[in-house]
C-alpha positions, -999 to +999 in steps of 0.1 A: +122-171+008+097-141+002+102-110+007+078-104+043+069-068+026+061-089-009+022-093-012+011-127-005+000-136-043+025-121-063+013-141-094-022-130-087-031-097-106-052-074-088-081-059-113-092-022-102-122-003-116-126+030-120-156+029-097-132+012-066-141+037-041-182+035-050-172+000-045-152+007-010-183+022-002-207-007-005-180-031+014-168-049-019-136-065-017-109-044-036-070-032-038-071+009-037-049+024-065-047+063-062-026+092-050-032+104-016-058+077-002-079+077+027-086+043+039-118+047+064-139+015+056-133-021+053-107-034+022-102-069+018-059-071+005-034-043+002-041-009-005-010+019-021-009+055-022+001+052-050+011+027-084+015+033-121-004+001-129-032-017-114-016-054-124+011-055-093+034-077-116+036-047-138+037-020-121+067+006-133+071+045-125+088+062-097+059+072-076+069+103-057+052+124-026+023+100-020+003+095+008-019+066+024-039+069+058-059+043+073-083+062+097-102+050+134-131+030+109-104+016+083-099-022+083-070-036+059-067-073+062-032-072+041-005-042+037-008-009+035+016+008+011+024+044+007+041+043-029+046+010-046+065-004-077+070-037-082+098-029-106+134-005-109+118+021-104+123+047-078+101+053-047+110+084-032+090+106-003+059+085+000+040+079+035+024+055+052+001+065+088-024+045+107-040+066+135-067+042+136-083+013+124-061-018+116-035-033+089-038-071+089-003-075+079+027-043+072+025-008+069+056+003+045+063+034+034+076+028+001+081+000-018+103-011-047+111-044-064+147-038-075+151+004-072+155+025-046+134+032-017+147+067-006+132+095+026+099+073+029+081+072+061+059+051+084+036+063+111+014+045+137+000+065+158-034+048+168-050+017+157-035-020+150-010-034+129-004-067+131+030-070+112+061-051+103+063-013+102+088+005+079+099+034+062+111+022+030+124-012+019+134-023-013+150-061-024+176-050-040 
């Protein structure tokens, strides 16, 4: 059985421009891959605080300190991620916070295939989330 933090296509690799939040902007659907995001507009799938690559099957790194918000006008119809890796790699200190808007599925922390997933944090303190909430989860 799946992981319930593992995104719902795993197969599927998400392609990101560099002009993703122009795009955000005009409502297009798109996964959000920076450091210290702000989500306050509709995103159709996950968005992360942070990830080394934009193809989530290869994604490798030990993303560190990160942050991802989802704000009262933010609308996530899949999970919202703090730091991500999809590999070994470490996720250490990322955050995860909804005070408004809503997550369609989880809000996690950090996130990490098969390393750690150490002092990560989840927040909710307004808005909706429809799944799980958690600090840090990794499958191994």
């Amino acid at each position: 059985m799946p992981s319930p933090f593992y995104p719902r296509r795993p197969g599927c690799a998400l392609r990101v421009l560099p002009a993703a939040l122009a795009a955000l902007s005009l409502g297009l659907p798109q996964a959000v891959l920076a450091a210290d995001v702000t989500i306050n507009t509709n995103v159709t799938g996950s968005v992360y605080g942070n990830s080394a690559s934009n193809d989530p099957t290869l994604r490798s790194g030990d993303p560190t300190g990160k942050s991802l918000e989802v704000v009262s006008s933010g609308i996530v119809t899949e999970i919202a991620y703090g730091g991500y890796n999809n590999g070994s790699g470490s996720v250490t200190n990322n955050s995860a916070t909804v005070s408004g808007g809503s997550v369609g599925w989880h809000v996690v922390g950090g996130y990490s295939g098969s390393g750690s997933a150490t002092n990560n944090h989840a927040t909710v303190s307004g808005g909706s989330v429809a799944g799980n909430v958690a600090g840090g989860y990794s499958t191994s």
